[in-house]
Backbone as a printed PyTorch tensor [residue, N CA C, xyz], in Angstrom:
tensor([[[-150.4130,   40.0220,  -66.4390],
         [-149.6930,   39.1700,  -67.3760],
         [-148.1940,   39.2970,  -67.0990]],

        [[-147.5320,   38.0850,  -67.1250],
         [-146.0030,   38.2420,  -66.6150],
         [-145.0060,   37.7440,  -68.0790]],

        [[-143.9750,   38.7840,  -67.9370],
         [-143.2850,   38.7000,  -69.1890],
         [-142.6020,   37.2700,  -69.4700]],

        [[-141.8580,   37.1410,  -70.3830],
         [-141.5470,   35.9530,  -70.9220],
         [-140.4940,   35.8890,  -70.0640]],

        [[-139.7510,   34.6250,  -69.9320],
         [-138.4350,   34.2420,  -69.2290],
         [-137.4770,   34.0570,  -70.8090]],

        [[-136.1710,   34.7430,  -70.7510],
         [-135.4520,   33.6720,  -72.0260],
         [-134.0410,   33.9190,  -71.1740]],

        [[-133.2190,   33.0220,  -71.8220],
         [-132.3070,   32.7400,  -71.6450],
         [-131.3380,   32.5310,  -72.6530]],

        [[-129.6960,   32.6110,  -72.1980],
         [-129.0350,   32.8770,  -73.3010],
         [-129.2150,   31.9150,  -74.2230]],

        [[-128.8070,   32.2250,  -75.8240],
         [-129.1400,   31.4770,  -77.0770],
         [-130.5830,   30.8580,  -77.7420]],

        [[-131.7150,   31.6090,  -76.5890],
         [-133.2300,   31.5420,  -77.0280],
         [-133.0150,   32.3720,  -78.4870]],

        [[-134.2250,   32.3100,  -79.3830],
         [-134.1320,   33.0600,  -80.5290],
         [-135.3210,   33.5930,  -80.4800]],

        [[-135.4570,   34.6090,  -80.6350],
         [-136.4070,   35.7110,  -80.7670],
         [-136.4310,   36.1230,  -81.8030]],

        [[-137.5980,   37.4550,  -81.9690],
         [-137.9450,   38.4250,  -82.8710],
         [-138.1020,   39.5350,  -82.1460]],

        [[-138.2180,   40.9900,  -82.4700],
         [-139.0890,   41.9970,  -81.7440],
         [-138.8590,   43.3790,  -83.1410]],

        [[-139.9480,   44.1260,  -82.9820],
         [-139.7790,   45.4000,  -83.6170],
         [-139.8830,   46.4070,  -82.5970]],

        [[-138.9040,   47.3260,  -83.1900],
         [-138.7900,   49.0040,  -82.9050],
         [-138.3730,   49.9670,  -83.5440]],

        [[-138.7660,   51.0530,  -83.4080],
         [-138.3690,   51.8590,  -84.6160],
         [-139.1860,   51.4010,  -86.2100]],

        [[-140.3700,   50.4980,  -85.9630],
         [-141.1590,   50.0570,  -87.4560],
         [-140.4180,   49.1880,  -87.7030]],

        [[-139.0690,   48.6040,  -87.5100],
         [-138.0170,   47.6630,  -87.9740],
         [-138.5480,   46.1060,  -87.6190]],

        [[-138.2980,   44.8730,  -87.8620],
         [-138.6350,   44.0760,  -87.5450],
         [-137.0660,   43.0090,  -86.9550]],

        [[-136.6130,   42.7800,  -85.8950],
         [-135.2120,   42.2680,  -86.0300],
         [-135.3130,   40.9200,  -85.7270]],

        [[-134.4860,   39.9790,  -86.1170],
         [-134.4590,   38.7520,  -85.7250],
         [-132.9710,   38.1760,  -85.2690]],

        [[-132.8800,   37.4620,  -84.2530],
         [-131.6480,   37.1260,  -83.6190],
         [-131.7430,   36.0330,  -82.3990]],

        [[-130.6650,   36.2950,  -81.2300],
         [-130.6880,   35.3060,  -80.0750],
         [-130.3020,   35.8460,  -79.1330]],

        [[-130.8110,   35.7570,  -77.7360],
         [-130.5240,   36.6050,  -77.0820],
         [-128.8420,   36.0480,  -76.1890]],

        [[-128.3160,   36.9560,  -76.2700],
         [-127.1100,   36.8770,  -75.7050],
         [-126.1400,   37.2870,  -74.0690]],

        [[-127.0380,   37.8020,  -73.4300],
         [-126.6110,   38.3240,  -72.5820],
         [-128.2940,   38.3380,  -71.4740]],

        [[-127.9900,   37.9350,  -69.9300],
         [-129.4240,   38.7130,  -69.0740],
         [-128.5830,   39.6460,  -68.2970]],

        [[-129.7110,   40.7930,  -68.3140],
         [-129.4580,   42.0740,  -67.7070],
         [-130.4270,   41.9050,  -66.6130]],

        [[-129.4480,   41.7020,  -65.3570],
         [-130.5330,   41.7230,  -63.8180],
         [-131.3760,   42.3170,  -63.7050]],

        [[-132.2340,   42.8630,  -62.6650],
         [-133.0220,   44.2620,  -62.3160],
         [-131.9280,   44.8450,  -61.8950]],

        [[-131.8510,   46.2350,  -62.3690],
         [-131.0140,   47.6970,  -61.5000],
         [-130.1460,   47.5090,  -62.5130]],

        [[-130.0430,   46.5590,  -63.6420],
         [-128.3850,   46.8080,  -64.3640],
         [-128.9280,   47.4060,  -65.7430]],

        [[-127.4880,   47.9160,  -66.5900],
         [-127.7140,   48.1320,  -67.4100],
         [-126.7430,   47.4010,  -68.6090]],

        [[-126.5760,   46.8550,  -70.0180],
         [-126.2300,   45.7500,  -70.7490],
         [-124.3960,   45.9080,  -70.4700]],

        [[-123.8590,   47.4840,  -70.1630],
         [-122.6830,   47.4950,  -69.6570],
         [-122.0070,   47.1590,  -68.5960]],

        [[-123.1500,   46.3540,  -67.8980],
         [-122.5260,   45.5190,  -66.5590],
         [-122.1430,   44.1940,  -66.4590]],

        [[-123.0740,   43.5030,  -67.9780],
         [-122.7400,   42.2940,  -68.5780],
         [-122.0650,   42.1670,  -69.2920]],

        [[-121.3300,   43.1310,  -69.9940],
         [-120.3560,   43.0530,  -71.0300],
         [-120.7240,   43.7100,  -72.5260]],

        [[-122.1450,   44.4450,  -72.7280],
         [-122.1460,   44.5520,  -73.7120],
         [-122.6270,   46.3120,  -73.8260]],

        [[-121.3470,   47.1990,  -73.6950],
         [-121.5160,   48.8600,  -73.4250],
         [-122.2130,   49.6040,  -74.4120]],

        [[-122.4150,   48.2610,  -75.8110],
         [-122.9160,   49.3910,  -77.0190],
         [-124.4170,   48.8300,  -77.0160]],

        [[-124.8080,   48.3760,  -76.4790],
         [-126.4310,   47.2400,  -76.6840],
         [-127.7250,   48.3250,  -77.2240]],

        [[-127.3860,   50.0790,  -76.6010],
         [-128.0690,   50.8800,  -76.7900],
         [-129.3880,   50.7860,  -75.5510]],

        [[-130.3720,   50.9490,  -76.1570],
         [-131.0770,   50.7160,  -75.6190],
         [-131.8240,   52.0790,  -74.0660]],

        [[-131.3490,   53.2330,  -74.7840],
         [-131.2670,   53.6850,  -73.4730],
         [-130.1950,   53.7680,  -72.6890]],

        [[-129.8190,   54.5760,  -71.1510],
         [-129.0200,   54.5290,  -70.3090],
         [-129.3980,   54.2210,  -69.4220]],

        [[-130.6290,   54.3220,  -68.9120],
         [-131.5230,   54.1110,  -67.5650],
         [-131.3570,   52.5040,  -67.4270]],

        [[-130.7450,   51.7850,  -66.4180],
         [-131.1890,   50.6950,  -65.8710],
         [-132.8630,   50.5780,  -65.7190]],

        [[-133.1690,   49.4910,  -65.6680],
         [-134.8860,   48.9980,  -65.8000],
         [-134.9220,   47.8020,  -64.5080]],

        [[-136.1260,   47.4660,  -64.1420],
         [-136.2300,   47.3780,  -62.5860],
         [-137.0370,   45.9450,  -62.8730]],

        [[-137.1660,   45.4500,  -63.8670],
         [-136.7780,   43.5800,  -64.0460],
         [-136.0720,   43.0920,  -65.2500]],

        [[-135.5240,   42.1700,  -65.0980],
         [-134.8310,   41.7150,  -65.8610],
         [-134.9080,   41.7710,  -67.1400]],

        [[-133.8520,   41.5870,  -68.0880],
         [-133.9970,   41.9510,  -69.4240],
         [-133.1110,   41.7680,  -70.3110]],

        [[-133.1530,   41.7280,  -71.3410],
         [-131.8960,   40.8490,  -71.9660],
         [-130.8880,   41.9300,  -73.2290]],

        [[-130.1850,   41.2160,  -73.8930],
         [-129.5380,   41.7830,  -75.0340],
         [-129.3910,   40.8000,  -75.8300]],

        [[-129.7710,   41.5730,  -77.2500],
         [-129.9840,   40.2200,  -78.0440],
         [-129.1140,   41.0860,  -79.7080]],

        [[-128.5310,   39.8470,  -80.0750],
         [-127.4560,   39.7170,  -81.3860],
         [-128.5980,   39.4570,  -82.3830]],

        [[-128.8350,   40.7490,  -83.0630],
         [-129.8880,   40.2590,  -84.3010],
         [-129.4350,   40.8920,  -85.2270]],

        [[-130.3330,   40.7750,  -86.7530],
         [-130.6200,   41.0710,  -88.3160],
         [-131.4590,   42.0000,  -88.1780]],

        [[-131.8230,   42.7920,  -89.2660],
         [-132.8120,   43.2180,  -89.0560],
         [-133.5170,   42.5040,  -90.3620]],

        [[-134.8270,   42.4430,  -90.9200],
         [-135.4800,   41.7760,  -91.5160],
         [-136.5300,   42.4170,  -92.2750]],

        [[-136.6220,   42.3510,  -93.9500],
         [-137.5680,   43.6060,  -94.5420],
         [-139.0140,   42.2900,  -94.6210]],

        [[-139.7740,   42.9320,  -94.9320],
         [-141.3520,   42.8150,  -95.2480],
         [-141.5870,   41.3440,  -96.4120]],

        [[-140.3290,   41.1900,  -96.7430],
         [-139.8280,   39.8550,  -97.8470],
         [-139.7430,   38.7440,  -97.4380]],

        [[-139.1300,   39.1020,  -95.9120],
         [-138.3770,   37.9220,  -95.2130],
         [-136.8460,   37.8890,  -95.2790]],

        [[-136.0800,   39.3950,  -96.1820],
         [-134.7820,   38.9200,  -95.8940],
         [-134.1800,   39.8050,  -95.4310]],

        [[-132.7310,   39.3900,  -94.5110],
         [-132.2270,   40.0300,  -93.7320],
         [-131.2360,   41.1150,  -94.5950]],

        [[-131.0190,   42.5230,  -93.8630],
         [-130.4380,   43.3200,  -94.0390],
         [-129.6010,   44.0110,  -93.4490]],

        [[-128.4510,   44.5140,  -94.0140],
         [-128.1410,   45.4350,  -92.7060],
         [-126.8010,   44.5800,  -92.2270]],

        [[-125.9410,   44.8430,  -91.1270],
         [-125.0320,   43.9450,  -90.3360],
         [-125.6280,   43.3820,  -89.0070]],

        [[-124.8570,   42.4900,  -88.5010],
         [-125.5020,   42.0120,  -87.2940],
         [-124.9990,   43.2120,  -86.5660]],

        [[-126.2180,   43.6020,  -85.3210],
         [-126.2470,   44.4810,  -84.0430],
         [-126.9810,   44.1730,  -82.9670]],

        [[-126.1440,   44.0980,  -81.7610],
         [-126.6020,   44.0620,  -80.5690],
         [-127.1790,   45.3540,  -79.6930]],

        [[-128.1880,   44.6010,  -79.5500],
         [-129.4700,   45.4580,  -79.0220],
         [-130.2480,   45.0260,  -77.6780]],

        [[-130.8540,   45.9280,  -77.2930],
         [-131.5140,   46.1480,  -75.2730],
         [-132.8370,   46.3720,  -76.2350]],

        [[-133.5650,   45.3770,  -76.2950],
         [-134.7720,   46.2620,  -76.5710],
         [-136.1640,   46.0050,  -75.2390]],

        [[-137.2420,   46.6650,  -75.4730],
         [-137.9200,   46.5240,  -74.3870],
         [-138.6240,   45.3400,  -73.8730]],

        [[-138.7060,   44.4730,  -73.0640],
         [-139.0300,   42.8880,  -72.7670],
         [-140.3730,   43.0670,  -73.4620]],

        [[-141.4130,   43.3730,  -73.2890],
         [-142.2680,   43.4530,  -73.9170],
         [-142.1830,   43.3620,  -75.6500]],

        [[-141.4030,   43.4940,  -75.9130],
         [-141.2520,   43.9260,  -77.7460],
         [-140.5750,   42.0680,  -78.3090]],

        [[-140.2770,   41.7630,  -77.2160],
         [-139.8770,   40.2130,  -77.8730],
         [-141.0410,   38.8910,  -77.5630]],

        [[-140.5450,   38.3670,  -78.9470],
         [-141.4280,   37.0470,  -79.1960],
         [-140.4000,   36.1750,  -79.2950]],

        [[-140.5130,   34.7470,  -78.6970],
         [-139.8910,   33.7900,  -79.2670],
         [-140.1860,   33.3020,  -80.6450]],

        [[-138.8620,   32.3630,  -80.9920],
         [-139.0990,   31.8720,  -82.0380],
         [-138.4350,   30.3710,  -81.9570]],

        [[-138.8150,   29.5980,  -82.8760],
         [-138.7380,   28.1780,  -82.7500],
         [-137.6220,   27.8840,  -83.6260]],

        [[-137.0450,   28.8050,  -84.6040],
         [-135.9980,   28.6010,  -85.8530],
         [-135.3220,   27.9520,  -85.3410]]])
């Protein structure tokens, strides 16, 4: 199974940490890079560069209600952990 393609200003979802976040992705991170090569040094996510592509995405985080909490934060999370969304 091959991961999703997105591109900047797609809108996603993904959870980690039990959290549920919602946002857009803002930035692609090549293979071999890490989100501080694109411009974004706080994205988290780890330090290890990852060996396909991958993004950073400007989200909310979102309780069990449906409403957002928290401030907006940019985040590396794992390609696997995102879903698109149609919002």
């Amino acid at each position: 199974m091959t991961a999703m393609s997105y591109k900047v200003g797609d809108k996603c979802a993904f959870v980690t940490s039990n959290t549920r976040k919602v946002g857009e992705v803002v930035a692609v991170v090549p293979p071999g890079s890490v989100p501080s090569d694109v411009g974004f040094p706080r994205a988290g996510g780890g330090g290890s560069w990852r060996g396909a592509e991958s993004y950073v995405v400007r989200a909310r985080k979102k309780n069990y209600r449906g409403d957002f909490y928290g401030s907006v934060s940019v985040y590396w999370p794992p390609v696997s952990t995102l879903v698109p969304l149609d919002e």
